[in-house]
C-alpha positions as CSV (number, residue, x, y, z in Angstrom):
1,X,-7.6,24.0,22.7
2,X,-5.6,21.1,23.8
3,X,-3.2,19.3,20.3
4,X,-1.4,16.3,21.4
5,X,0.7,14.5,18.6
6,X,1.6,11.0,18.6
7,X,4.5,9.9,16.3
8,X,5.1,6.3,16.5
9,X,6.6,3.3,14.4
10,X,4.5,0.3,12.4
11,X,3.2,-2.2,15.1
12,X,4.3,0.0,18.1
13,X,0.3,0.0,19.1
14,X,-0.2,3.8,18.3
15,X,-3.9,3.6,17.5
16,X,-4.6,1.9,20.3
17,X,-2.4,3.8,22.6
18,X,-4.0,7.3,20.5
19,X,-7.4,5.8,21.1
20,X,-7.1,4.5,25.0
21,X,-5.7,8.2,26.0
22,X,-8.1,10.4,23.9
23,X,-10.9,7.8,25.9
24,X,-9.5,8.8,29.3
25,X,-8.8,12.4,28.8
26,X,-12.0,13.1,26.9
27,X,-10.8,14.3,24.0
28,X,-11.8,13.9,20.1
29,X,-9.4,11.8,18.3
30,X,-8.4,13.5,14.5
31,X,-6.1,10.1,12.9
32,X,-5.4,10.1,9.3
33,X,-8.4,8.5,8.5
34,X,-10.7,10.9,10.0
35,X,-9.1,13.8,8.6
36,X,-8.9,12.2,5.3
37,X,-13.0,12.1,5.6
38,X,-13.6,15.7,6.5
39,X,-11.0,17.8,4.6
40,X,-11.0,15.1,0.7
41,X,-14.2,13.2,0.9
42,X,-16.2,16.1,0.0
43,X,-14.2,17.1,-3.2
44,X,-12.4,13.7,-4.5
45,X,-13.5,10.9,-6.5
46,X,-13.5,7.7,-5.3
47,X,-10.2,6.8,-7.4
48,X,-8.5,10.1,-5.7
49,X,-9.4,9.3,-2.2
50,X,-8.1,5.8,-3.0
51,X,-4.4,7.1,-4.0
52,X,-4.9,9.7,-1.0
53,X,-4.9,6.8,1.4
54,X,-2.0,4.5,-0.6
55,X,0.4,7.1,-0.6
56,X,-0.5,11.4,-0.6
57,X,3.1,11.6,-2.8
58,X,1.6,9.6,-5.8
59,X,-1.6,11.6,-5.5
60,X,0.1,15.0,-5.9
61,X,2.8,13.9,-8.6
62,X,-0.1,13.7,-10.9
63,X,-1.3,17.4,-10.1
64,X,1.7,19.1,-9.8
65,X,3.7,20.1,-12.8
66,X,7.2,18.5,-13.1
67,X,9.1,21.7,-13.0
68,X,12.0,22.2,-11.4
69,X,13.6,25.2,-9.1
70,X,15.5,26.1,-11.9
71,X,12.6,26.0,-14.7
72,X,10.3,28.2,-12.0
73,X,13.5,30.8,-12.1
74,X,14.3,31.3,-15.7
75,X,11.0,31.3,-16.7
């Protein structure tokens, strides 16, 4: 199986670019959004898939415990 990965910077025209190649070559195209859909949909409320999609690093600060390297070793 074929993985291309497209990096690109706001307003470069990466969706479309993503979108116009996978149309070409034939392939399925797997953005954010549609991944976001298969793997959280089925196991997040609406309220967590709405955090997933502002910012993944404010959804996980409120699941993982603030504990630092050093807690995780003395404990």
């Amino acid at each position: 199986m074929a993985i291309l990965t497209i990096s690109r910077q706001i307003g470069s025209m990466g969706d479309e670019i993503a979108q116009t190649l996978a149309d070409r070559m034939g392939w399925a195209l797997l953005n954010r959004e549609k991944m976001l859909e298969l793997i959280f949909e089925p196991v997040c409320s609406e309220t967590e898939m709405f955090r997933l999609r502002e910012s993944a690093k404010y959804f996980l600060e409120e699941r993982v415990p603030k504990e630092t390297y050093l807690d995780y070793l003395t404990d």
